[in-house]
N, C-alpha and C positions, 0 to 999 in steps of 0.2 A: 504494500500500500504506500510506503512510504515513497517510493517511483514515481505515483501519481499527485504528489500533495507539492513536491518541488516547484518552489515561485520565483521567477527572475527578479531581480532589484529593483529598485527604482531608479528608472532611466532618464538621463538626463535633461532636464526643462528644455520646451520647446521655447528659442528664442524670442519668437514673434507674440508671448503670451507677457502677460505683465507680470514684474518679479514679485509681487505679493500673493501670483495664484501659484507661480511657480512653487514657493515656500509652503500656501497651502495642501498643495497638487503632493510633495516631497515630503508632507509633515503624514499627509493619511495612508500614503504608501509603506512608508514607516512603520506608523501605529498597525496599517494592516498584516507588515511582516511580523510585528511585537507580536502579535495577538496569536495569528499562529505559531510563531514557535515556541509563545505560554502554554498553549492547547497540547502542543508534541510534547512539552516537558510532561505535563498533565499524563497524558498520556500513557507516556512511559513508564511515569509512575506505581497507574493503575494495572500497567500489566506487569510490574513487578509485586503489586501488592497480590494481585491474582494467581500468579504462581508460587508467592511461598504462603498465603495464608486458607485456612480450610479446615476439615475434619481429619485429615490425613496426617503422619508421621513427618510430611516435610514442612517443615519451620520457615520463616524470614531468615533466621539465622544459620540455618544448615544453609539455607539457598546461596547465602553471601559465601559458604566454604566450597562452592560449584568449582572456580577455578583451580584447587588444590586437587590433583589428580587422584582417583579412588577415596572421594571423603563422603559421596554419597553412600547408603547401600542399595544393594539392588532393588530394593523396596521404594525405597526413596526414589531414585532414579526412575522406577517404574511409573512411580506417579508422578513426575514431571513429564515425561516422556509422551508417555501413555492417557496421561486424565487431561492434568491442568494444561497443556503448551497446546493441545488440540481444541480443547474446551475456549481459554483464550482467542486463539487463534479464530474462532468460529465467532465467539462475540466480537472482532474485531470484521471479521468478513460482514457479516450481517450489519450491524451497526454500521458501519459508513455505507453499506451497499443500499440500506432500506432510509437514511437517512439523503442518498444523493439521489432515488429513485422522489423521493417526495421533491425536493429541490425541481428536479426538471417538470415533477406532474405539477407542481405547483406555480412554475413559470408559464409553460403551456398553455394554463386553465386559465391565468390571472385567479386563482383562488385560493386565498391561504389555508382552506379548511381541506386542501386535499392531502391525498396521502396511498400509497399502497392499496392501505385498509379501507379505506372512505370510498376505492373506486372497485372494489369486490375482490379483487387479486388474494389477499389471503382469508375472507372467509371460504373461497372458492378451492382454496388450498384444504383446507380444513375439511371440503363436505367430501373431497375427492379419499383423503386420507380414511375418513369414515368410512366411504364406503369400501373403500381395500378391506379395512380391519374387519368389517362387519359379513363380507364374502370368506373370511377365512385367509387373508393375506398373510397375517402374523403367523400362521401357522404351518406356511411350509419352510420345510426345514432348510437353512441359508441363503432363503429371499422372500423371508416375510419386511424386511425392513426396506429392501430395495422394489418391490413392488408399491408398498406402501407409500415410498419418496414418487416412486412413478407414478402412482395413480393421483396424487397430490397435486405433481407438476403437472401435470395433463389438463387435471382440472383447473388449473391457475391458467392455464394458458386457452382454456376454452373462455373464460372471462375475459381473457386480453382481447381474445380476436374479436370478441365482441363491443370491446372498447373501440379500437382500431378500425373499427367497421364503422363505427360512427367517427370514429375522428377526421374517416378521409372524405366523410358527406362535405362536401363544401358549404349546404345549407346549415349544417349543425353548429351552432353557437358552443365556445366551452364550459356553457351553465349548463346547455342541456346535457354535455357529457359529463358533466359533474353529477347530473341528477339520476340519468342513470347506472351507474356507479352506484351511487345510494342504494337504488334500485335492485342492482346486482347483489350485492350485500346484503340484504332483506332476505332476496329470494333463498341464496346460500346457505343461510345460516337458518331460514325456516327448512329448507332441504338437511341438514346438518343435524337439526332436533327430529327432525322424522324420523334419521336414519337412529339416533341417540334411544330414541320412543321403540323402536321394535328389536335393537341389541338383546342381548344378555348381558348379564353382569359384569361377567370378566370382559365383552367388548366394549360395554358402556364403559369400564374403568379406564380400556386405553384409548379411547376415545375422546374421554374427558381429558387424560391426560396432555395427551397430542395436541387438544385445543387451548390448553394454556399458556406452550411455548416454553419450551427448556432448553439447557444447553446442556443436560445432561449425557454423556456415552457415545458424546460426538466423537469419530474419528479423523485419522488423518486424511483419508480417501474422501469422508464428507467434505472436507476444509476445501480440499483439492478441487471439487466438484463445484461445491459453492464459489469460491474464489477465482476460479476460474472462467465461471460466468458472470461477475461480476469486472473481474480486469479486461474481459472480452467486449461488454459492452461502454466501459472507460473512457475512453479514446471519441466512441460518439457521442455521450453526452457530453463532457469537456470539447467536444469543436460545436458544437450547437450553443455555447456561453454568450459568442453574442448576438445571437437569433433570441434565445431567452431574454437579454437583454432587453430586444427592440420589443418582441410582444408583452415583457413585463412593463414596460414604461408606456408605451403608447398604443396596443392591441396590434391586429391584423393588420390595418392601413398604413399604419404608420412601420411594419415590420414588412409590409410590402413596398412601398416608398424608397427604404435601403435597400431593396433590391434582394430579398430574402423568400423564400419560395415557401411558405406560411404553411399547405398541406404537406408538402413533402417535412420540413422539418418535426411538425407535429406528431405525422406519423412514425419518421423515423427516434423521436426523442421518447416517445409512447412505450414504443415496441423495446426500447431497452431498458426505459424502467421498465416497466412489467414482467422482462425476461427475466432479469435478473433477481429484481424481488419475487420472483415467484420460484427460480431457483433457489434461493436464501429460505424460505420460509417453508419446501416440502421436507428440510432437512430441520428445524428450529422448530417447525408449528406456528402457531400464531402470534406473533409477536406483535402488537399493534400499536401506535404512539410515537412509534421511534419517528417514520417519514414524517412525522407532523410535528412533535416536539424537535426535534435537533435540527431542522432546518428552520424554526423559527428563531431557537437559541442563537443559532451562526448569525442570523439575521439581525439580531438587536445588536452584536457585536462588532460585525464588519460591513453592515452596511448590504445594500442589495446585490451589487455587482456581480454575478453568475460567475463572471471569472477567477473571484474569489470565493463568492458565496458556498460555492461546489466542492473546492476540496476540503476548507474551512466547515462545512456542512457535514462534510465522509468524515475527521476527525471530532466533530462533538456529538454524533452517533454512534462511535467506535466508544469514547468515552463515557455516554449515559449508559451504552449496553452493557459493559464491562463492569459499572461502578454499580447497576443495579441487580448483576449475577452476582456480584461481590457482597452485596446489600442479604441477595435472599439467600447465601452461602453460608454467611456469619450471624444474621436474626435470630434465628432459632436452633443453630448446629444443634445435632447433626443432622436435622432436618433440615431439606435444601425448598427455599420456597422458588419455586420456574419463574424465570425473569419475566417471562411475560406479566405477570403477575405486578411484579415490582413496577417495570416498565406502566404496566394501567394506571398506579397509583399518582404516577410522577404524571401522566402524559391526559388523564382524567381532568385536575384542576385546570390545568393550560390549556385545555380544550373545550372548556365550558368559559376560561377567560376570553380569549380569540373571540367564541364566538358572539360574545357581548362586547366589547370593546372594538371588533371589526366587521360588524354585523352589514355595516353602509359596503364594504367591497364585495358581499355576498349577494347583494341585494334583497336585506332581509328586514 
């Protein structure tokens, strides 16, 4: 991740501007480089805090004796190796990937209330996983888990294409694709309880479990999977910064005017968030909040700019998701409460704020 978050300096004033915006212009580049590399200290932090603390035999303080050759034991080692650095790793994939998928849904729309979640992507994940678990997915033997990530993605992505279908209407405003989104989500999650309403017990339990969102018994294959659809889709939304730009400042007109191709970017900015989030979430479950809290956070901090706002956005998602698996790790040990959980609590109030406080950009 760290590959994608790299910001070139602040390059030198344009002569023909006046040297008091010059100073302005050089003072917020500045502040904006500060701010991120507060967030990467932060950061780094939180995943040192994440690998040595837990229910587990490995300490903060064995973790600092890593360097000293054979100081771990194999035990130890096992659960660095094996739990916390893939577990990590996974909050870290998810978290910037579900925080920069809101970023661009939320440029797109012009709507701050959107999100992953808000446009059906992951309860659609969730009815799909249900339905695996509830045919007997879980239960064959060395692909109950991989059927289950598949049947998830499938269904994440049968909600994309239905986004996507409306986004390339040229008639379709992006309220009315915000609305139904909503829509989608209703339906999903009414699908989701039917399927919950005729389980059995032990499916309803993983079930329920699965819709919570955990970062428990992720592996490295998962990481690999997830990360890799998320650095694959990277590169498009970072070149779409200043298409987002012009449709977040001034709508369709005015991002066609600069000479920006308003369906083709929509659709293609669409299709990778959704890809991606909806990779990230058949492997996590429901994680909801993150696309809508961490890219408002980024937002009050550095200002709107997509060119910023985006990588700024992928590290304060990386760090809510991490500090709130850490939050439900340490609560109650050795009871782990699933971040999703943690994540609702944090992402709950901010989202009942939003929508009073910016109710006039919803048109509500």
């Amino acid at each position: 991740m760290a590959a994608s978050l790299v910001v070139a300096p602040p390059q030198a004033a344009d002569s023909t501007l006046p040297s008091s915006l010059h100073q302005q212009l050089l003072a917020r580049q500045w502040r904006r480089i500060g701010l991120l590399l507060a967030a990467l200290g932060l950061l780094a932090l939180a995943v040192l805090l994440s690998l040595g603390l837990g229910s587990g035999s490995l300490t903060l303080a064995r973790l600092a004796q890593l360097a000293q050759p054979g100081s771990l034991t194999e035990t130890e080692w096992h659960v660095l190796t094996q739990l916390r650095l893939p577990r990590t790793a996974m909050a870290l994939v998810c978290g910037a990937g579900l925080a920069m998928a809101g970023v661009a849904l939320q440029g797109i729309t012009r709507n701050p209330l959107v999100s992953p979640y808000t446009l059906g992507v992951s309860p659609a994940a969730a009815f799909g996983a249900a339905l695996a678990i509830l045919y007997g997915a879980a239960m064959v033997p060395g692909w109950g888990s991989v059927i289950t990530v598949l049947a998830a993605f499938a269904s994440a992505m049968v909600c994309a294409a239905v986004v996507l279908s409306l986004a390339s209407v040229r008639s379709v405003s992006p309220v009315v694709l915000v609305l139904a989104g909503v829509g989608l989500t209703y339906l999903f999650a009414a699908l989701t309880a039917s399927v919950q309403f005729i389980a059995s017990e032990q499916q309803l339990a993983a079930i329920v479990h699965w819709t919570f969102g955990s970062l428990n018994g992720r592996t490295w294959t998962e990481v690999a999977v997830a990360g890799s659809a998320w650095l694959l889709v990277l590169p498009v939304i970072l070149a779409q910064a200043p298409a987002l730009n012009a449709l977040a400042g001034g709508g369709d007109e005015v991002a066609r005017a600069l000479g920006f191709a308003v369906t083709r970017v929509r659709i293609s900015v669409t299709l990778a968030a959704v890809f991606s989030a909806a990779a990230i979430v058949s492997f996590t479950g429901v994680i909801g909040f993150v696309g809508l809290v961490a890219p408002h956070i980024a937002r009050l901090l550095i200002g709107g700019d997509h060119r910023w706002l985006l990588p700024f956005s992928a590290v304060a998602g990386a760090l809510l998701v991490l500090t709130a698996d850490l939050i439900g790790r340490l609560a109650f040990a050795p009871v782990v409460v699933p971040v999703g959980i943690v994540v609702a609590f944090i992402g709950v109030p901010l989202f009942l704020h939003l929508l009073l406080t910016r109710r006039h950009e919803i048109g509500a």
